[in-house]
N, C-alpha and C positions, 0 to 999 in steps of 0.2 A: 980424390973423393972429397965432396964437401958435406960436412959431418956438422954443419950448424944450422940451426933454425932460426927466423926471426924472430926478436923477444918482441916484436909488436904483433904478432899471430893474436888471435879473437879469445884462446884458451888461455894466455897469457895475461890479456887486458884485464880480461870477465876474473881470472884468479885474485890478480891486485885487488879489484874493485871488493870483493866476496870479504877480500880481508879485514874488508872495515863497514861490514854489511851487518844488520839485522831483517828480519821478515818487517813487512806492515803487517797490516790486520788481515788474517787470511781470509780470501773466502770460498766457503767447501761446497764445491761446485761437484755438478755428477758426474762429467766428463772425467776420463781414466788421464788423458793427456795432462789436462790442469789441475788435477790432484798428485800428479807425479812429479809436476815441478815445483809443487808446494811443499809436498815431502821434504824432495831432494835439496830444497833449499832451507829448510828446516833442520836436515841431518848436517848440509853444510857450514851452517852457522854456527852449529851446535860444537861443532869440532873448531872453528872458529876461534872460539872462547879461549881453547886452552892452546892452539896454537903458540902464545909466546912463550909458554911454560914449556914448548918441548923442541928438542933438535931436528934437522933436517928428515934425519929415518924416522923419527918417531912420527911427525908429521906426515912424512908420508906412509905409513902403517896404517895411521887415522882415515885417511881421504882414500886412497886407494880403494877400499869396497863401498865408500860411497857412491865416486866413477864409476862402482862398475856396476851396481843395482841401478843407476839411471843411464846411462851411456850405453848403446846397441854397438859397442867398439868394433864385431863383426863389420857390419856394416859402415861404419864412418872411417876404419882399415879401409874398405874396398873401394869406397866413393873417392876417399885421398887419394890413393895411388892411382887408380883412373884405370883405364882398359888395359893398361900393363898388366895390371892383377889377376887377371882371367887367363895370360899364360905363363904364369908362377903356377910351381909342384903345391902338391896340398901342402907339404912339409914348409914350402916359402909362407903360402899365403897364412899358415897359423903361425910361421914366426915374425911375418914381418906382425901381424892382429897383435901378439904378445910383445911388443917392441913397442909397437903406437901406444898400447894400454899403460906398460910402465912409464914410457917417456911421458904419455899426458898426466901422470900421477906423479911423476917427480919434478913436474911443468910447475902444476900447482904447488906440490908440498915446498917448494924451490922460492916459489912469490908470493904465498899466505903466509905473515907472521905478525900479523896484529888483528885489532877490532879497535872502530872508531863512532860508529854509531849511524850508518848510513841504512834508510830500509829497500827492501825490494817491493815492489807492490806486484800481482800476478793478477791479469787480465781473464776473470773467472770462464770468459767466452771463446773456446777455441773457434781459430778459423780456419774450415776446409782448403785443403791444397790438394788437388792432385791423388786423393786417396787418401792422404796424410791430413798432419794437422799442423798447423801452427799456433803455440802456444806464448802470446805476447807478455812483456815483464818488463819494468822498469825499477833502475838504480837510483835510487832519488836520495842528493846528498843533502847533510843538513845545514851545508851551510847556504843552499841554493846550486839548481842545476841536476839534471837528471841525462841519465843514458838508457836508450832504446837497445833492451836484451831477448833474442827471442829464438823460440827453440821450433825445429821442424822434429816432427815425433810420428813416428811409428809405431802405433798403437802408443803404450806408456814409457815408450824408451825413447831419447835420445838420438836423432840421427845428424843432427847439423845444428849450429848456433852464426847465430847473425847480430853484431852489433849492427847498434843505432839503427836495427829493420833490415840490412841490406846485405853486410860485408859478413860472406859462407867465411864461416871457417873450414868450410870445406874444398872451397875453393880456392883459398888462401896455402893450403897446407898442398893442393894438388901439385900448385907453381913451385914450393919449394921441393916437395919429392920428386917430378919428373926430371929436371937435369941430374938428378942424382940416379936416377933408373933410367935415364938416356947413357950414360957411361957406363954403370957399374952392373945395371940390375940388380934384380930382390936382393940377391946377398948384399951390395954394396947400401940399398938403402936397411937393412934391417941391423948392419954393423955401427951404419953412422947414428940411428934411433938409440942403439946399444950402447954407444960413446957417449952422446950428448946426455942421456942418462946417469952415467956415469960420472959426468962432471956436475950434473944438478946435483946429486946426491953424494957428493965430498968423493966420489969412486970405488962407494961400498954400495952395491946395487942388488 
């Protein structure tokens, strides 16, 4: 069973970057979508701050209910695993969801551990998708050069994140779960979620 993930995954990059983030000037638009990633990057910064003042668990104690007041993980669970998910027992399908959740909060708490002074700017204008919405954002560093952040949202939550406009982290996360759930199934992928967890967080999870 293969129990690792790539550290170049989109949750991976977007955390590094986060670590050395502050907001720009927000602006409080009426839309539910882009006031939710204004928040959400407002609670994430904020926790930011003290990131180097605290250890791995503490860290991730911090971010973990941020993820999950913005993050629909229900649904970003189902989309990763792909049509396999639909015949997992309900008992898989909420353990592999509880496995994706911690794994993506000990992803982050794992690669935030500074602040350096970089802003995000949020695109006060959602764009219709599909029912959905996309909510555009940029990383803008100070020493020069910016990256393209951007969220598909369901109503005010979270369902997908896309570097530089394009690259799903949904999609990205699909290709590594399915040869793990072409051999082993839910069990095999929600053990290996369960491991790799456990090595973000020193093995106290």
């Amino acid at each position: 069973m293969n129990g690792t993930f790539s550290r170049r995954g989109l949750i991976g990059t977007l955390a590094a970057s986060v670590a050395a983030a502050t907001i720009g000037t927000p602006s409080f638009a009426a839309d539910p979508a882009v006031t939710a990633i204004q928040n959400y990057y407002t609670r994430l910064v904020s926790a930011m701050r003290e990131a180097s003042s605290m250890p791995i668990q503490a860290r991730y104690q911090r971010l973990a209910p941020i993820l999950a007041g913005a993050f629909d993980f229900g649904t970003m669970t189902r989309l990763s695993v792909g049509p396999a998910f639909g015949s997992a027992s309900g008992s898989q399908q909420a353990a592999m969801r509880q496995a994706f959740e911690k794994f993506t909060g000990a992803y982050y708490a794992n690669r935030i551990d500074g602040y350096s002074g970089e802003q995000f700017q949020v695109d006060p204008v959602a764009e219709p998708r599909g029912g959905q919405k996309i909510v555009k954002t940029k990383l803008v560093r100070p020493g020069g050069g910016s990256t393209q952040i951007n969220y598909l949202m369901s109503g005010s939550r979270v369902i997908d994140i896309y570097l530089d406009g394009t690259v799903s982290e949904v999609a990205s996360r699909r290709g590594e779960f399915a040869s793990i759930m072409s051999t082993g199934g839910p069990d095999a992928l929600i053990q290996a979620l369960r491991d790799k967890t456990a090595r973000l967080l020193g093995g106290n999870v």
